[in-house]
N, CA, C and O atoms as a Tripos MOL2 file, in Angstrom:
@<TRIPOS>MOLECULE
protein
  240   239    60     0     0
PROTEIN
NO_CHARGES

@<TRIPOS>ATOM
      1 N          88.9030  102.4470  107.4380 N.3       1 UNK1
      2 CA         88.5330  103.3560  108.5010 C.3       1 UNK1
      3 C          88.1920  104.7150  107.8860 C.2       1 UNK1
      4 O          88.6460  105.2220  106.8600 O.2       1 UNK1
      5 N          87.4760  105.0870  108.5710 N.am      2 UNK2
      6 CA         86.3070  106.7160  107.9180 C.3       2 UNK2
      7 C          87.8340  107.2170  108.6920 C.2       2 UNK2
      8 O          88.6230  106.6890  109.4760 O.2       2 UNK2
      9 N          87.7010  108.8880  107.7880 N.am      3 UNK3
     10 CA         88.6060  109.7960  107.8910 C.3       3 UNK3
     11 C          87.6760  110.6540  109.2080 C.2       3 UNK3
     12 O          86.4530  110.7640  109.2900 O.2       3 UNK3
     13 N          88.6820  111.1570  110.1050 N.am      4 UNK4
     14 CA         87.7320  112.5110  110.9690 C.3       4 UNK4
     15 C          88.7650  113.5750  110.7740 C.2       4 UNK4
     16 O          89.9680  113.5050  111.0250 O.2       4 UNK4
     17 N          87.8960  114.8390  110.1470 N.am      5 UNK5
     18 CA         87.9210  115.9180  109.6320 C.3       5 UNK5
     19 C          87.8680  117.1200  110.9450 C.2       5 UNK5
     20 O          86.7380  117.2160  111.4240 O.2       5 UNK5
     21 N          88.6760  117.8230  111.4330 N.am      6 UNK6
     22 CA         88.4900  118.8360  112.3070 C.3       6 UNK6
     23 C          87.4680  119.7480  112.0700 C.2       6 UNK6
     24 O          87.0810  120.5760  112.8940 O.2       6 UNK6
     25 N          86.9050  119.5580  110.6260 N.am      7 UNK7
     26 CA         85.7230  120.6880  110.5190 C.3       7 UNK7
     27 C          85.2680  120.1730  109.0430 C.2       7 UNK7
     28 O          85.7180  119.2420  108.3760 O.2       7 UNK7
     29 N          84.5760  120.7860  108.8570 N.am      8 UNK8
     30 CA         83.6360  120.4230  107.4580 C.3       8 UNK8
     31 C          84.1140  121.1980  106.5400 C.2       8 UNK8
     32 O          83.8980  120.9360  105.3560 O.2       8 UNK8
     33 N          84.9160  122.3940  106.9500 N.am      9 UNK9
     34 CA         85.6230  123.2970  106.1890 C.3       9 UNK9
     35 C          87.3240  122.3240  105.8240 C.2       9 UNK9
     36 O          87.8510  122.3720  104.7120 O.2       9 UNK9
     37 N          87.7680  121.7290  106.7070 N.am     10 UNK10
     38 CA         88.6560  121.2410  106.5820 C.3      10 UNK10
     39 C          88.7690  119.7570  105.6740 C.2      10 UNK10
     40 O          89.7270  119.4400  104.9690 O.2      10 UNK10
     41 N          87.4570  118.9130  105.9130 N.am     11 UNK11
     42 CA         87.2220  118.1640  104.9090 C.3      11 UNK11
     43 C          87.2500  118.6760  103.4470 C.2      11 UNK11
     44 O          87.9570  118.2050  102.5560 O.2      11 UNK11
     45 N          86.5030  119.5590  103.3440 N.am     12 UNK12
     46 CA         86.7100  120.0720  101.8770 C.3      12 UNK12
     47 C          87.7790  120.3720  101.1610 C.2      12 UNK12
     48 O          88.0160  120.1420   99.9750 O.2      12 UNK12
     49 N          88.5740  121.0480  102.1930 N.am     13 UNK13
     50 CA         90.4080  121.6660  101.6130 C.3      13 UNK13
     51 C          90.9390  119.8780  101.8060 C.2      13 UNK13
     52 O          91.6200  119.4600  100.8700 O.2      13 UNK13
     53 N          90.7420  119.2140  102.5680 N.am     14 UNK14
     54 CA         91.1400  118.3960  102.0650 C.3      14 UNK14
     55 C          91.0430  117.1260  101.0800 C.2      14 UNK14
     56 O          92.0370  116.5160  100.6860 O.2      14 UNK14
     57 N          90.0030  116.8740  100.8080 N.am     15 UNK15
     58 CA         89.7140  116.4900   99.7550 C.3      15 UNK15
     59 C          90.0200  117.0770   98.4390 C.2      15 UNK15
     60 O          89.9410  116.3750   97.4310 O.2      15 UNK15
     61 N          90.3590  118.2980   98.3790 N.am     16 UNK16
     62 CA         90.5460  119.3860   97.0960 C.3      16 UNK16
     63 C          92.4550  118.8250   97.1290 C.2      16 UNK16
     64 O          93.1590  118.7100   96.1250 O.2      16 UNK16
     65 N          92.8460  118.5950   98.4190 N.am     17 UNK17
     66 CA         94.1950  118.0650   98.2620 C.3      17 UNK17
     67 C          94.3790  117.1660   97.7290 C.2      17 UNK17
     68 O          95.2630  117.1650   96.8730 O.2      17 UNK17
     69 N          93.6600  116.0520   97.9830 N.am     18 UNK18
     70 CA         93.4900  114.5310   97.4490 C.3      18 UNK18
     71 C          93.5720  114.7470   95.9360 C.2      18 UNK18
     72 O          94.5890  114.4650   95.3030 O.2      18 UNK18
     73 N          92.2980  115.3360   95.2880 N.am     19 UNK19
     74 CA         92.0480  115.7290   94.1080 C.3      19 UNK19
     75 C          93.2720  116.2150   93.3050 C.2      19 UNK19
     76 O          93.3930  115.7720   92.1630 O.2      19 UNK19
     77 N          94.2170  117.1020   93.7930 N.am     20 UNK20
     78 CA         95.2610  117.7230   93.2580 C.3      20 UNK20
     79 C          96.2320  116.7550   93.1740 C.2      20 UNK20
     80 O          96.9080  116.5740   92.1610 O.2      20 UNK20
     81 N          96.3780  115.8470   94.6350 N.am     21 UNK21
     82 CA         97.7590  114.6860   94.2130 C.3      21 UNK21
     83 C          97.1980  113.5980   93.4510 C.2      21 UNK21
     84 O          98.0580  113.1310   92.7040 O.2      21 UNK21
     85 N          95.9360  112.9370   93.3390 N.am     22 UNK22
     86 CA         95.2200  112.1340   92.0390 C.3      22 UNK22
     87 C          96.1000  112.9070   90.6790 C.2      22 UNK22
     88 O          97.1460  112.5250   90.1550 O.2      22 UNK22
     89 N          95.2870  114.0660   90.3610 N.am     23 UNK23
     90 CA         96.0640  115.0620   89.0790 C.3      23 UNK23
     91 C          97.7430  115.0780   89.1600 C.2      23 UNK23
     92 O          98.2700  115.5710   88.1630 O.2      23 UNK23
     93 N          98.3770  114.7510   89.8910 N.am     24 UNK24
     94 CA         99.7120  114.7010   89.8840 C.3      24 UNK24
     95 C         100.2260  115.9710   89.8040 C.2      24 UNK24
     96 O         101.3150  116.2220   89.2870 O.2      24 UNK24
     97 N          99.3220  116.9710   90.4040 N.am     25 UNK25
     98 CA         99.7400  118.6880   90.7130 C.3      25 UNK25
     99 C         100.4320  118.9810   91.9400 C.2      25 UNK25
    100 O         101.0750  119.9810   92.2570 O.2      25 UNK25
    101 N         100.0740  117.4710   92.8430 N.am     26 UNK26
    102 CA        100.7460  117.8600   94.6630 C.3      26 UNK26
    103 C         101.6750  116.4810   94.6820 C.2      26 UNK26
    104 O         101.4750  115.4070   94.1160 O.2      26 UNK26
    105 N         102.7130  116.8870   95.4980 N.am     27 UNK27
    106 CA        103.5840  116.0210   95.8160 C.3      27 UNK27
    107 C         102.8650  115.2080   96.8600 C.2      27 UNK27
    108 O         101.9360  115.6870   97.5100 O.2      27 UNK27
    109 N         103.3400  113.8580   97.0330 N.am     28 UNK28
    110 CA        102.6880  113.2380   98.6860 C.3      28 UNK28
    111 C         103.1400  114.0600   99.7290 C.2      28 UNK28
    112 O         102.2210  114.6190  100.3270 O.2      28 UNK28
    113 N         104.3190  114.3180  100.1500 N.am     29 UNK29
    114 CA        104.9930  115.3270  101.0890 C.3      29 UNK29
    115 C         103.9240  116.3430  101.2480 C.2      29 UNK29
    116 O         103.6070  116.4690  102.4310 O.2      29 UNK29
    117 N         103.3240  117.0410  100.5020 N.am     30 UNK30
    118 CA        102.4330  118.4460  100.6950 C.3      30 UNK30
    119 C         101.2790  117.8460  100.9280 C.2      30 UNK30
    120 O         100.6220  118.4080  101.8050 O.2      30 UNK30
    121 N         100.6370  116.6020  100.3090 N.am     31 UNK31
    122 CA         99.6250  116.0910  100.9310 C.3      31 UNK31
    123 C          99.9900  115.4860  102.6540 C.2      31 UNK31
    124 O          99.2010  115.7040  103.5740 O.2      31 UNK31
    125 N         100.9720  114.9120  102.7970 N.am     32 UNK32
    126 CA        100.4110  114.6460  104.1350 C.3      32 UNK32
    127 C         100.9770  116.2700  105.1590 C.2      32 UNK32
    128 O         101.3430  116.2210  106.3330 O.2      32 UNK32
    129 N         100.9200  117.2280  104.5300 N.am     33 UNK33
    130 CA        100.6440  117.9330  105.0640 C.3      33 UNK33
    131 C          99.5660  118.7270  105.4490 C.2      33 UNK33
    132 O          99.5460  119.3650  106.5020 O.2      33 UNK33
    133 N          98.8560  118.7110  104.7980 N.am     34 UNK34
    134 CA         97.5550  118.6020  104.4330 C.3      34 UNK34
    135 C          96.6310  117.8410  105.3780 C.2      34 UNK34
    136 O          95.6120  118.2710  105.9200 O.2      34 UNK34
    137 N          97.2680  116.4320  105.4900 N.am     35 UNK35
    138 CA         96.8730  115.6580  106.6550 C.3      35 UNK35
    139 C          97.3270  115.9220  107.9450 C.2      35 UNK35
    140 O          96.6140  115.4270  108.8170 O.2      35 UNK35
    141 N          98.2030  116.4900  108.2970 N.am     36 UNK36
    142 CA         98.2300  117.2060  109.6050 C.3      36 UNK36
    143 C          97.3180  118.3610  109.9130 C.2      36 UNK36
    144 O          96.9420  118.6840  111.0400 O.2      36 UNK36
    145 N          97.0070  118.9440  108.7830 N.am     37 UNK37
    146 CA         96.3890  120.0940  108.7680 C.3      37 UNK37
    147 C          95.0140  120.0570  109.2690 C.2      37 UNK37
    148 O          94.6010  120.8520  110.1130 O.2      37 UNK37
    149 N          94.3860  119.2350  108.8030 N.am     38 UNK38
    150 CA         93.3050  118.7280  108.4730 C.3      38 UNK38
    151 C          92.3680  117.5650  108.8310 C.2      38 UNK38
    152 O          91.1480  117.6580  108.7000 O.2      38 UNK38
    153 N          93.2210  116.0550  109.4590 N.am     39 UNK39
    154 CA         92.5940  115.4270  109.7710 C.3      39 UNK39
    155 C          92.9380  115.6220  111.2320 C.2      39 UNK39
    156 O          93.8870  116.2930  111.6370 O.2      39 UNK39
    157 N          91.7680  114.7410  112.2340 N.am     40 UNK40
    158 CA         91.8110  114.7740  113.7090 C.3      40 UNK40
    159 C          93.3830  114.1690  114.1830 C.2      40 UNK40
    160 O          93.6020  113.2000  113.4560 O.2      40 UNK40
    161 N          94.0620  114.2970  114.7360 N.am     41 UNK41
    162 CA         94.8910  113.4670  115.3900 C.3      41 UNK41
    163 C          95.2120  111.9850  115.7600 C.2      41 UNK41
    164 O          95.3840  112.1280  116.9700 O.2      41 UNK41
    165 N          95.3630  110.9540  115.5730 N.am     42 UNK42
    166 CA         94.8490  109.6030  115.8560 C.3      42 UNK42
    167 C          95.8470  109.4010  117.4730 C.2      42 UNK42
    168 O          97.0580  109.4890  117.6740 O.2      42 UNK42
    169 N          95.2100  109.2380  117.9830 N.am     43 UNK43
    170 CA         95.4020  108.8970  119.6230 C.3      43 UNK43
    171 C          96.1570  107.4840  119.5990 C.2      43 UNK43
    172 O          95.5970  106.6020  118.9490 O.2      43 UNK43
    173 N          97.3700  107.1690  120.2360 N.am     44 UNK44
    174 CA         98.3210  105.9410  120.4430 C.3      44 UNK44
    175 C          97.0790  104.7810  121.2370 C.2      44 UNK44
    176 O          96.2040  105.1700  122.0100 O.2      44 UNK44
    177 N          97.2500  103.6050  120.8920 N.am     45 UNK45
    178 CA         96.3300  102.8240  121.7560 C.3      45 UNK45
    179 C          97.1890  102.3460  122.6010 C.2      45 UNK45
    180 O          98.3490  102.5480  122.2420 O.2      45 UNK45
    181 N          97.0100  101.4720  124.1510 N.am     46 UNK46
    182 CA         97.8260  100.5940  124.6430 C.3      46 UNK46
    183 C          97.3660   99.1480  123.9360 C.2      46 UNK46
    184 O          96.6860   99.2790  122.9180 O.2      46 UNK46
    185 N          97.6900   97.6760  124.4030 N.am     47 UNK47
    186 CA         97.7400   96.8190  123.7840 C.3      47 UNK47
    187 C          96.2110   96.2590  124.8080 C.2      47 UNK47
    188 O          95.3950   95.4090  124.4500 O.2      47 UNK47
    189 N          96.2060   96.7090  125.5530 N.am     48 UNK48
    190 CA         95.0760   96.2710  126.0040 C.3      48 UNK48
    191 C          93.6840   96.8720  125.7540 C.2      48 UNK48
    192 O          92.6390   96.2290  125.6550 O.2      48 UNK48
    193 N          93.8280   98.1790  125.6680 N.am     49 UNK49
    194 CA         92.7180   98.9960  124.7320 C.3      49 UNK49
    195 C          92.3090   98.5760  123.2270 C.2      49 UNK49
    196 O          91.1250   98.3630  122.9670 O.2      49 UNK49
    197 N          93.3030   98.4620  122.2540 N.am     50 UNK50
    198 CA         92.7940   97.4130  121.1480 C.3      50 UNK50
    199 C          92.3480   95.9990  121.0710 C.2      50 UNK50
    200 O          92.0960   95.4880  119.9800 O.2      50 UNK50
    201 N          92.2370   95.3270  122.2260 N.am     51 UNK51
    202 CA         92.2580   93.8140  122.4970 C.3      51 UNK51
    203 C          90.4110   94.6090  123.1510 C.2      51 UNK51
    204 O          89.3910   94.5590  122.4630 O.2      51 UNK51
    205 N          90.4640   95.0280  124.0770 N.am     52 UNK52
    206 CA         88.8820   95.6450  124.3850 C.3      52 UNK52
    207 C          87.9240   95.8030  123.3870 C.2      52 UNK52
    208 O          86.7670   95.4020  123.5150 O.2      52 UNK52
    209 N          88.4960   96.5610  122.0660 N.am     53 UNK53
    210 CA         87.9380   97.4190  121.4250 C.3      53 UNK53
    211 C          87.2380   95.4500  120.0390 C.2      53 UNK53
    212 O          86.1550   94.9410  119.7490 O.2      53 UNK53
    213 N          88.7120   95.1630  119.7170 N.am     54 UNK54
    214 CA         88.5500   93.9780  119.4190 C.3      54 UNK54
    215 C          87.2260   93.0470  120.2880 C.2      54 UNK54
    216 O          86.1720   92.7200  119.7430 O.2      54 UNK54
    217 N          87.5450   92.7790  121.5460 N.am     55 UNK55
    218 CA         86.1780   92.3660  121.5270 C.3      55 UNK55
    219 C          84.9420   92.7870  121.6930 C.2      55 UNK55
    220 O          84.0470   91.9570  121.8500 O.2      55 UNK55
    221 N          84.7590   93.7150  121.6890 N.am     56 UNK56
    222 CA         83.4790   94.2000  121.9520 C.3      56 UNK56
    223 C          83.0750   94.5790  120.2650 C.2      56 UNK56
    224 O          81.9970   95.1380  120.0650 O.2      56 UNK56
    225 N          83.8870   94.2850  119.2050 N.am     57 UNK57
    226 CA         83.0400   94.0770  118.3030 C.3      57 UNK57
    227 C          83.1340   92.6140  117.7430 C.2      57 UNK57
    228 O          82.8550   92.5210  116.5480 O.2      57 UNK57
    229 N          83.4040   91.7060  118.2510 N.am     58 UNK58
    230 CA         83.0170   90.2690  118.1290 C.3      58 UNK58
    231 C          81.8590   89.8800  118.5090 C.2      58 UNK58
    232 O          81.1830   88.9840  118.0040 O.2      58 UNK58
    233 N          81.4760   90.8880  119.8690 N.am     59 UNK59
    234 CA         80.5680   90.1190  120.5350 C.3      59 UNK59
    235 C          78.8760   91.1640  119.6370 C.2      59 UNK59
    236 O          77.7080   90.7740  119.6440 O.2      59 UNK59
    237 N          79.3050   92.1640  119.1520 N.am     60 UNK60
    238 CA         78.3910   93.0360  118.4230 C.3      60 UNK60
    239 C          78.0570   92.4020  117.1410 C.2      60 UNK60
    240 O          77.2940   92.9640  116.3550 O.2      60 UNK60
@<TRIPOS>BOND
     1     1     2 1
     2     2     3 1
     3     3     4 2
     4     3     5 am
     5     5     6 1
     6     6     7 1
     7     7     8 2
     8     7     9 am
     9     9    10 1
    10    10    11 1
    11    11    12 2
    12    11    13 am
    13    13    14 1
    14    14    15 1
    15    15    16 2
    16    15    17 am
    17    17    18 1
    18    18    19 1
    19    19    20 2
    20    19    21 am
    21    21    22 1
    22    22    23 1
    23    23    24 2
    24    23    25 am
    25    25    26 1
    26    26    27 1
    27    27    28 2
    28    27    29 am
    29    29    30 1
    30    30    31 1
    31    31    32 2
    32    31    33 am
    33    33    34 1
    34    34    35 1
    35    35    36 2
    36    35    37 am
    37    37    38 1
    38    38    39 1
    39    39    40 2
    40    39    41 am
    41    41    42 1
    42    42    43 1
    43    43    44 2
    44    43    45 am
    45    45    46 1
    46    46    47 1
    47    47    48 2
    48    47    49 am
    49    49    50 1
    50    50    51 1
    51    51    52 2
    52    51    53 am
    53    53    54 1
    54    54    55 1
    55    55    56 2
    56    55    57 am
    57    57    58 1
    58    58    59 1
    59    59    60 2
    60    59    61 am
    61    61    62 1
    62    62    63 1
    63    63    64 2
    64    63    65 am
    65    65    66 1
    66    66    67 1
    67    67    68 2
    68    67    69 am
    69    69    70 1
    70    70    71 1
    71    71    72 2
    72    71    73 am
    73    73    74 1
    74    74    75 1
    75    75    76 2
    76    75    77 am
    77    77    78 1
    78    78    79 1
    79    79    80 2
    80    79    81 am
    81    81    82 1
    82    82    83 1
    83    83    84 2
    84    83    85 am
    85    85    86 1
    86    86    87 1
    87    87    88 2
    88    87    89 am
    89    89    90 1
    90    90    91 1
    91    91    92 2
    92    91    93 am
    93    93    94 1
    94    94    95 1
    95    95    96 2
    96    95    97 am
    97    97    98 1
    98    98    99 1
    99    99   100 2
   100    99   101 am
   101   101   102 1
   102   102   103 1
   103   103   104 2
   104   103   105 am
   105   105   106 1
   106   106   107 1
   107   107   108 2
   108   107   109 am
   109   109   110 1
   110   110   111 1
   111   111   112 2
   112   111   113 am
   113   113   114 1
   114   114   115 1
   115   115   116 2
   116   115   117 am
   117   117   118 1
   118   118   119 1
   119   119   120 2
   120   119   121 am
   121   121   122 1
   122   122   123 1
   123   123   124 2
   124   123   125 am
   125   125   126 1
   126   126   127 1
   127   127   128 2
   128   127   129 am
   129   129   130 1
   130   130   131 1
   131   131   132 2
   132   131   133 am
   133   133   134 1
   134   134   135 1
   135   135   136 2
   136   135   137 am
   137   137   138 1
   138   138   139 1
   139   139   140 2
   140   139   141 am
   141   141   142 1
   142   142   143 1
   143   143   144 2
   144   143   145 am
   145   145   146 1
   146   146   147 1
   147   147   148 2
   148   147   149 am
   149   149   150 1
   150   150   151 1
   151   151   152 2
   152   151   153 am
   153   153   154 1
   154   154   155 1
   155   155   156 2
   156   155   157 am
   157   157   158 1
   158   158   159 1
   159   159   160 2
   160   159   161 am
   161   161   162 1
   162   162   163 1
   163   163   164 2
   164   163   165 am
   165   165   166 1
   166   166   167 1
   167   167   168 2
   168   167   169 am
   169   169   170 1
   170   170   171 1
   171   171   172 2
   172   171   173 am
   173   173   174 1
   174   174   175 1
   175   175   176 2
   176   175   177 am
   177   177   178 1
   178   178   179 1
   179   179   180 2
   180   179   181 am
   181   181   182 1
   182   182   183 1
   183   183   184 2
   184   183   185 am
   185   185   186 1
   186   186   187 1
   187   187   188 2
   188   187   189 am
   189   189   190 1
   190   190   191 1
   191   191   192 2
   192   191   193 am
   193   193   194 1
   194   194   195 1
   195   195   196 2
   196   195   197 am
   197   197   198 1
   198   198   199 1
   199   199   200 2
   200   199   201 am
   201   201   202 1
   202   202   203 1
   203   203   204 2
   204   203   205 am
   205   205   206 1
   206   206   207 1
   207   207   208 2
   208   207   209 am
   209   209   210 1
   210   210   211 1
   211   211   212 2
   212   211   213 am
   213   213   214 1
   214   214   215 1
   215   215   216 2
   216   215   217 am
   217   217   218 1
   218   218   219 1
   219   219   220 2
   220   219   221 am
   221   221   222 1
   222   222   223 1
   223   223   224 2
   224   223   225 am
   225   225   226 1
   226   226   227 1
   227   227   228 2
   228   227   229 am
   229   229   230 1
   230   230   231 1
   231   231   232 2
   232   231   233 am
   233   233   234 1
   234   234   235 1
   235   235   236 2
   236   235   237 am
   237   237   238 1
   238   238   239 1
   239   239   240 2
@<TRIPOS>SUBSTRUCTURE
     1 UNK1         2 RESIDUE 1 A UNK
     2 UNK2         6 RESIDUE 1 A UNK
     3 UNK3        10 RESIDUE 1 A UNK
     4 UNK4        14 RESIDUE 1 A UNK
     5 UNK5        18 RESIDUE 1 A UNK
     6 UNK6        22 RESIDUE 1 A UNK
     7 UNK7        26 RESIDUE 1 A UNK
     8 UNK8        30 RESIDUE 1 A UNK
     9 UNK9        34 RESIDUE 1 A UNK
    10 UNK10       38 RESIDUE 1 A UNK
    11 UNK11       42 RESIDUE 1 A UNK
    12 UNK12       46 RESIDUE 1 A UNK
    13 UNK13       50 RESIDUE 1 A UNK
    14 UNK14       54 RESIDUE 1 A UNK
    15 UNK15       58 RESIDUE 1 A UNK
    16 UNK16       62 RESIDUE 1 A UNK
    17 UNK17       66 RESIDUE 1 A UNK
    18 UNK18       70 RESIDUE 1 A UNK
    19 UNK19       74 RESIDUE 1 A UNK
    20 UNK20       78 RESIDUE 1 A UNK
    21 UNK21       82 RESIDUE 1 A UNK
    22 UNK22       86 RESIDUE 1 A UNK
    23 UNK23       90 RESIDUE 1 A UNK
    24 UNK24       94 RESIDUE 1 A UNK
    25 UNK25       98 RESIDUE 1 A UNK
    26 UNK26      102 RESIDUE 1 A UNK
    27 UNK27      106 RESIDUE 1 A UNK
    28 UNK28      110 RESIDUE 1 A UNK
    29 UNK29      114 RESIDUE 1 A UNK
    30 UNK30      118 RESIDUE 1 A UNK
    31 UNK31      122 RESIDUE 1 A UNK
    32 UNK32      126 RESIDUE 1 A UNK
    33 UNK33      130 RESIDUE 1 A UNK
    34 UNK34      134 RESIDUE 1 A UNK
    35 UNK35      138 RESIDUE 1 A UNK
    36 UNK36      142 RESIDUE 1 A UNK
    37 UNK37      146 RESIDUE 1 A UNK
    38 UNK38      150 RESIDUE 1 A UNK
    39 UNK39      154 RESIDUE 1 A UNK
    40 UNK40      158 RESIDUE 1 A UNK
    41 UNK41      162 RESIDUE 1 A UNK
    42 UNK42      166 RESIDUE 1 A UNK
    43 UNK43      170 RESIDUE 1 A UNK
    44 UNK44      174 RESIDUE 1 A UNK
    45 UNK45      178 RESIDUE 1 A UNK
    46 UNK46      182 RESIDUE 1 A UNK
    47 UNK47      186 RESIDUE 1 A UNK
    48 UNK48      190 RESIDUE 1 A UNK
    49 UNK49      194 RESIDUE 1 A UNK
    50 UNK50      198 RESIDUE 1 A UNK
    51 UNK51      202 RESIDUE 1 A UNK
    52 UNK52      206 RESIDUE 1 A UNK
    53 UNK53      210 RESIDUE 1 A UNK
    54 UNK54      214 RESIDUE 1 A UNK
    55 UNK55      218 RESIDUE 1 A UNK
    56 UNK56      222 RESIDUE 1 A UNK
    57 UNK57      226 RESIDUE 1 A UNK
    58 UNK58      230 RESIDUE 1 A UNK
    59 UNK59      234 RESIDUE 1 A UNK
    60 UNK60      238 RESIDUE 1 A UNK
């Protein structure tokens, strides 16, 4: 799944995070802070909304 970025400014700082915990300069802890920071929110599904979503790309 593609990442969504609150801004294009925020993609960048975060990717520069990524880059730093690759280098073993950031702890994971500060990276997924980073990911709060930075990526969109992911919305809870119900069980019937993923079963929708499921088929309508079967049938695509």
């Amino acid at each position: 799944m593609k990442k969504q970025y609150r801004s294009r400014l925020m993609a960048s700082v975060h990717e520069t995070a990524e880059g730093l915990h690759e280098a073993r300069v950031m702890d994971k802890i500060t990276l997924r802070q980073f990911d709060e920071l930075c990526l969109t929110p992911v919305k809870p599904l119900q069980p019937e909304e993923i079963l929708a979503i499921r088929q309508h790309e079967q049938a695509s």
